[in-house]
C-alpha positions, 0 to 999 in steps of 0.5 A: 500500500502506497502511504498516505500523505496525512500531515502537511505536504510539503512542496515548492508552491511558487514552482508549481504555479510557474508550473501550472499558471504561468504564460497561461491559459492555453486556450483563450476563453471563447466569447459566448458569441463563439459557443457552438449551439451544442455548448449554448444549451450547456451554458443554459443548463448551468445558469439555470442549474447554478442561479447565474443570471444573464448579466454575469459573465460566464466563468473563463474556465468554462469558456475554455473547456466548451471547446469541447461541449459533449466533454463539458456536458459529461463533466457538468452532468456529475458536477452538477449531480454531486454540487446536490449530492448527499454528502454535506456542503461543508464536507464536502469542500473540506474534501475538494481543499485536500484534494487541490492541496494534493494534486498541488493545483491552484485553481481548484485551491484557490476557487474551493477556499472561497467556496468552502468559506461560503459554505461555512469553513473557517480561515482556521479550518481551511488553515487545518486542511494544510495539515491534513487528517492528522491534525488536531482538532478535527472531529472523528468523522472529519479526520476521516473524510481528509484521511479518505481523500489522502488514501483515495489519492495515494492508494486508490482505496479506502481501508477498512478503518477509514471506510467503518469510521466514515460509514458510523455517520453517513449512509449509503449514498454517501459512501457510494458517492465519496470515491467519485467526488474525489476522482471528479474532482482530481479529473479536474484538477489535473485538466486545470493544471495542464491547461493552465487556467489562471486562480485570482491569487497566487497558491498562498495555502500556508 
């Protein structure tokens, strides 16, 4: 079994956003005018899904990967289905924070702190996410959300005691839905870091 990174990962973060920021997007954002008919229902279907109302502009990131609209459509239908899925808000992005800070990918990080605050994180909190599932004061179950996305991540599998501590208070469906929103958005992430799509800050995670 590959070990798990359960404390605070180590790494040279100015490195990874000349890395992964830098001279970047690859792809320019489409102006909406530019979205093939096929992309426009899917711009329709977030605006709807998301409450975006017609005068705010359309995410860059979104712009970029309606480059591909059936491949955005396939993203957005399980984005779309875990944004409403079983698992709590606040768990939920305390999950996506570790899986940014793993995947070392600033956008993800950078979108997700400000979404997680939204969701009622804390600055301290999202501070303890740095230092993973190890760190003191989590509770039970939410050291073991961190430490199933450490393990999801390094061993592409949950342990038993992982799984029995994370099943003492979620259900079925919110197991069943764990693994996929942590693959999703590692897919993510690793389609942001190669595109290089620009975060509205530097990779400031300490």
């Amino acid at each position: 079994m590959a070990e798990p990174i359960t404390g605070r990962y180590e790494f040279d973060a100015e490195a990874r956003v000349a890395q992964t920021v830098a001279h970047g997007p690859r792809y320019a954002p489409l102006r909406l005018e530019e979205v093939s008919p096929e992309g426009q229902e899917q711009v329709d279907v977030i605006r709807a899904a998301f409450s975006i109302p017609e005068s705010r502009p359309f995410p860059d990131v979104s712009l970029i990967t309606l480059r591909h609209p059936g491949m955005f459509k396939g993203q957005m239908v399980l984005g779309i289905e875990l944004a409403k899925g079983a698992i709590p808000p606040r768990e939920r992005e305390l999950a996506i924070l570790r899986i940014a800070l793993l995947a070392r990918a600033p956008f993800e990080w950078c979108e997700h702190v400000d979404i997680g605050k939204a969701f009622g994180l804390t600055g301290e909190e999202i501070e303890r996410v740095v230092e993973g599932s190890s760190a003191p004061g989590w509770s039970a179950h939410e050291s073991a959300v961190l430490r199933g996305v450490e393990e999801l991540l390094a061993d592409h599998c949950m342990s038993d005691a992982t799984w029995d501590a994370l099943a003492q208070s979620w259900d079925e469906k919110q197991m069943l839905e764990f693994p996929l929103l942590v693959g999703s958005y590692l897919m993510t992430a690793l389609q942001q870091n190669s595109l290089k799509i620009q975060p509205k800050g530097g990779f400031d995670y300490r």
